[in-house]
C-alpha positions in Angstrom: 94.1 102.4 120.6 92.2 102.6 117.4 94.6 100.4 115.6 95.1 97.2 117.8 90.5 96.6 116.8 91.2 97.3 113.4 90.3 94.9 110.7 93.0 93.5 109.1 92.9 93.9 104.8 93.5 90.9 102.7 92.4 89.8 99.0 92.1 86.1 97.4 94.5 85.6 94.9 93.9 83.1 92.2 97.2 81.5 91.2 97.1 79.5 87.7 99.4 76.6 87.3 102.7 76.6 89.2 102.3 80.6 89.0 101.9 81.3 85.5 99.6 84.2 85.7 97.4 84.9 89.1 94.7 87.6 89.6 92.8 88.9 92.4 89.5 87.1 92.6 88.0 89.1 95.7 88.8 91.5 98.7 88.5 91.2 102.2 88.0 92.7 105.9 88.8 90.4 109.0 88.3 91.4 112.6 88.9 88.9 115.3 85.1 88.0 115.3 84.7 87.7 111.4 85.5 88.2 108.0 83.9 89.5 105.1 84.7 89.2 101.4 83.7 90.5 98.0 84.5 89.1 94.7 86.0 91.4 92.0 83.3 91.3 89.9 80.7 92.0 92.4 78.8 89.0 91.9 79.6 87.7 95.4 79.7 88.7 99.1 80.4 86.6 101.7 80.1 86.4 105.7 82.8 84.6 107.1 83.7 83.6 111.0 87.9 83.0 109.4 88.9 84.9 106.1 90.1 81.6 104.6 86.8 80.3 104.5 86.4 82.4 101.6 88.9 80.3 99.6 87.0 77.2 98.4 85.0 79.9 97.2 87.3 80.8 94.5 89.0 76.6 94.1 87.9 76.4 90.3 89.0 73.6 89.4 92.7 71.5 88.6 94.9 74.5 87.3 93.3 77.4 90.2 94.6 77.6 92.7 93.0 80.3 95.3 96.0 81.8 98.3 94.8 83.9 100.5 97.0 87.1 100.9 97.2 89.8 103.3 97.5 93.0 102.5 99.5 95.5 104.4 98.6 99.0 103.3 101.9 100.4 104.8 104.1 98.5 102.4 106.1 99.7 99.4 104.5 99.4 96.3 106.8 96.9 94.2 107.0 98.8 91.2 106.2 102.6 91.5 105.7 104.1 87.2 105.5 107.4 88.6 108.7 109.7 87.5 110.7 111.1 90.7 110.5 115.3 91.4 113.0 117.4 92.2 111.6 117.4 95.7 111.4 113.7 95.5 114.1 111.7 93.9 114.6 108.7 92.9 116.4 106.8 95.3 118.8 105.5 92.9 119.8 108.2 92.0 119.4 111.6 94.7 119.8 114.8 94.2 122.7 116.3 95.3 122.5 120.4 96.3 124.8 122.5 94.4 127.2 124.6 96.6 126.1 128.3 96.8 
């Protein structure tokens, strides 16, 4: 119930060149009736009616390239740094229980 009026997360990404480097320039809520968005360095806040609104925003200039990306909070992390436990393994490589 709770879920279905939840807002959805999502960040501007600003892509330089033919994705050389990116960073994200801002973070966002959107709901079906707006969005809002706030800049990583806190200079900016913005009331939106659409979350891509927010992207000319962050359009600085020929090389930038701002992408708006939403964020699913459910989703794997891409590259997990943290070493594995015995009660969690890695998943390359399980633990297999010793016979009594």
């Amino acid at each position: 119930m709770g879920a279905n009026g939840a807002p959805r997360m999502f960040a501007v990404v600003q892509e330089y060149g033919r994705r050389v480097d990116a960073r994200i320039a801002a973070w966002g809520l959107a709901s079906d009736e707006h969005a809002d968005a706030f800049s990583v360095d806190r200079d900016l806040w913005m009331k939106l009616q659409a979350a891509d609104e927010a992207l000319p925003a962050f359009d600085w200039g020929d090389h930038i390239t701002p992408r708006l990306v939403w964020v699913n909070p459910n989703a794997p992390a891409p590259f997990d740094h943290t070493e594995p436990t015995p009660s969690d393994p890695h998943p390359c490589h399980p633990i297999t229980p010793r016979s009594p």
